[in-house]
C-alpha positions, 0 to 999 in steps of 0.5 A, spaced: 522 463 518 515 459 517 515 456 512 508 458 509 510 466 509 510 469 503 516 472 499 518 475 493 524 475 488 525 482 488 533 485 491 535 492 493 541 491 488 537 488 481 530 492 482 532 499 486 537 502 481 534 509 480 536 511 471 535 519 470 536 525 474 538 526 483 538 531 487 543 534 490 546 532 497 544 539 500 536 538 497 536 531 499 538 533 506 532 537 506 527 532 503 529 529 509 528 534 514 522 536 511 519 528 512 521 528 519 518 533 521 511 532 517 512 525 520 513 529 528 508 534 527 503 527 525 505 523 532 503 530 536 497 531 532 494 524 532 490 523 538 487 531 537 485 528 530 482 522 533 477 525 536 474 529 529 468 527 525 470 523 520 469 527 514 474 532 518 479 526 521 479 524 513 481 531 510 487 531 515 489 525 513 488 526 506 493 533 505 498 530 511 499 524 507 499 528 500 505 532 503 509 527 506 510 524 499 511 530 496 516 532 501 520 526 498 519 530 491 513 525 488 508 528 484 501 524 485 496 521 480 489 519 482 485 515 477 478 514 479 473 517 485 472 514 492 465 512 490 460 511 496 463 511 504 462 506 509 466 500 510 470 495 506 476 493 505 482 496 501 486 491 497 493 493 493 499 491 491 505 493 495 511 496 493 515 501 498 512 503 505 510 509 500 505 505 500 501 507 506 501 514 505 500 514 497 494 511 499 491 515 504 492 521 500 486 518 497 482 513 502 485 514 509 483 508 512 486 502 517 492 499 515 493 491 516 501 491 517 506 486 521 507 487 528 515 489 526 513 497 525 511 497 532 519 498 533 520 502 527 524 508 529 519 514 530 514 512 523 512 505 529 509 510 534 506 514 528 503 507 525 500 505 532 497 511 533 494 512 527 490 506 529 494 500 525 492 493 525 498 489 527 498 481 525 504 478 528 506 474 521 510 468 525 505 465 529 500 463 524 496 461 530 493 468 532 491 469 524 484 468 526 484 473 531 487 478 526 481 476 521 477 477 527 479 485 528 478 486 521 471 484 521 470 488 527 473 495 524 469 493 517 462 493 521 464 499 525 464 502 518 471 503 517 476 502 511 480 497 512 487 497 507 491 489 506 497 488 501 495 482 500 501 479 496 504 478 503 511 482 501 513 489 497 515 487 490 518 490 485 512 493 481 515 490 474 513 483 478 507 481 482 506 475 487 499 472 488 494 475 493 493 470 499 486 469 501 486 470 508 484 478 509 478 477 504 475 473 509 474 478 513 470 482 508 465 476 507 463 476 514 462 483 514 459 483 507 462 489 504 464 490 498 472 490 496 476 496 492 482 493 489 487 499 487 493 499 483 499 503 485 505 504 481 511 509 481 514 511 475 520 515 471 518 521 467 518 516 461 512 512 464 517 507 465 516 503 472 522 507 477 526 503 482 527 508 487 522 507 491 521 499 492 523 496 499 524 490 497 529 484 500 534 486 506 534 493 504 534 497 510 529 503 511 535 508 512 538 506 505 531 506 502 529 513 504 536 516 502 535 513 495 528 516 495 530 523 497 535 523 492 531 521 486 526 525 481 522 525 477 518 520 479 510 520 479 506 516 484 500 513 481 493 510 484 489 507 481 481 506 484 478 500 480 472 498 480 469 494 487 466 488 487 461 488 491 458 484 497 455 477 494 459 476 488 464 470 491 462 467 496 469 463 497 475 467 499 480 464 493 475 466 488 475 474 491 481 474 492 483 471 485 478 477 482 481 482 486 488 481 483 486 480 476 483 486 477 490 489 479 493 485 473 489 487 468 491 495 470 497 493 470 498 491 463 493 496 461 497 501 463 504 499 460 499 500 453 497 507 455 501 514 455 502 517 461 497 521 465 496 527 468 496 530 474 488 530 475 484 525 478 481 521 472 476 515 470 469 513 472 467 513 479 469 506 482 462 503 486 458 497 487 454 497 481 461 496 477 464 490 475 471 487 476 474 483 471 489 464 512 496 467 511 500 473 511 498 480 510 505 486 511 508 492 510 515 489 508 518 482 509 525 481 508 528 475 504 534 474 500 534 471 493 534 472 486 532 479 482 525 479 479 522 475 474 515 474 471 515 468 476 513 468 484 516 463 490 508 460 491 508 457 498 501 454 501 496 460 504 
């Protein structure tokens, strides 16, 4: 393993435990095979949808994203509206392969992941249909090339979504946004949508359910999700930072994680939201307070703690 990846504290054991209500073995199954085939009917309809305009491509997107993650019986909460369309890059943090999805309920975009989802069972193919830009995280040598795409897509006008910790936490920690994507976002100079994402017990308390974390493999993940409820996944549009504010990569990606942070804290203060989408429009008159970008990176450590393993970006 290089050295220089990024890796989190976070284990299966110490941060996925789920506290409240299961379904049954029966439901969960069910759950499954509703996923499944939402995941199948996604891989056949890909190529058509394609070819739609984009504000068609996008509402597909949109409600087949938001069924998927209901299927697994979470709710959705939106705060914040989409605000002007065109290109720019989507920044969050990273929890689960829920994620993904989660985000396109709101935002469909081109997601930045590591080339391992290619082999995924069934969800590989899915991804590289869905136009997934693959960054192979071991070879630091072909990061300018992975920058390189993501100007291109930027330019071209299309959202383009990094989780630039480099590595699922648990969402009661966080890790350090690495600077490398924001470049991107320089060289085409558009602006950047920080978003915060969140899963929560019906309490208001962070779940453990959904986090992907350490060495937990994607089966245990997705059988612990279907047997979960009572969680609600929350997205959360910040204000974005316009084109021009930071003309260094560490300085953006250093705004666009204390905007992260910020919500984070925020929202721990506050009761829990309704289901309806919330908040001020998040547009570029709003202000806000080269390794590895990836779906999911494994290591073996200690539970989570308010501190991360910092290595060199």
């Amino acid at each position: 393993m290089s050295v220089w990846l990024p890796t989190s504290p976070c284990t299966p054991v110490a941060c996925s435990g789920h506290e409240g209500r299961t379904a049954s073995v029966p439901h969960a199954v069910l759950r499954l095979t509703g996923a499944v085939a939402l995941i199948l009917l996604g891989i056949l309809g890909a190529p058509p949808v394609r070819l739609l305009p984009a504000g068609p491509r996008h509402a597909v997107v949109r409600a087949w994203s938001a069924a998927l993650v209901r299927a697994f019986g979470l709710r959705i909460t939106v705060h914040g509206s989409p605000g002007p369309s065109g290109g720019h890059l989507l920044v969050a943090n990273h929890i689960s392969w829920l994620d993904i999805p989660l985000v396109a309920t709101v935002l469909p975009s081109r997601m930045l992941a590591k080339s391992d989802i290619r082999a995924w069972p069934v969800l590989g193919r899915l991804a590289a249909r869905a136009g997934t830009l693959f960054i192979e995280r071991d070879r630091i040598r072909a990061l300018p090339a992975t920058v390189t795409a993501m100007t291109r897509a930027l330019l071209a006008g299309h959202r383009v979504t990094v989780f630039p910790e480099g590595s699922t936490w648990c969402g009661r920690a966080r890790g350090t946004f690495r600077r490398a994507a924001f470049q991107s976002a320089l060289d085409a100079r558009v602006p950047v949508q920080p978003l915060h994402l969140a899963y929560l017990r019906a309490d208001g308390e962070t779940a453990g359910a959904p986090a992907f974390v350490g060495d937990d493999p994607l089966t245990a993940s997705l059988w612990r999700i279907a047997r979960a409820r009572g969680i609600r996944a929350e997205v959360t549009l910040l204000p974005r930072i316009p084109p021009g504010r930071y003309t260094d990569r560490r300085d953006l990606a250093a705004a666009a994680q204390r905007a992260v942070a910020d919500r984070a804290s925020e929202r721990t203060t506050r009761p829990a939201p309704s289901d309806q989408p919330t908040g001020p429009s998040a547009t570029d008159r709003d202000s806000a307070k080269r390794p590895a970008v990836s779906v999911h990176h494994r290591v073996s450590s200690s539970p989570a703690a308010a501190s991360s393993f910092r290595t060199p970006s």
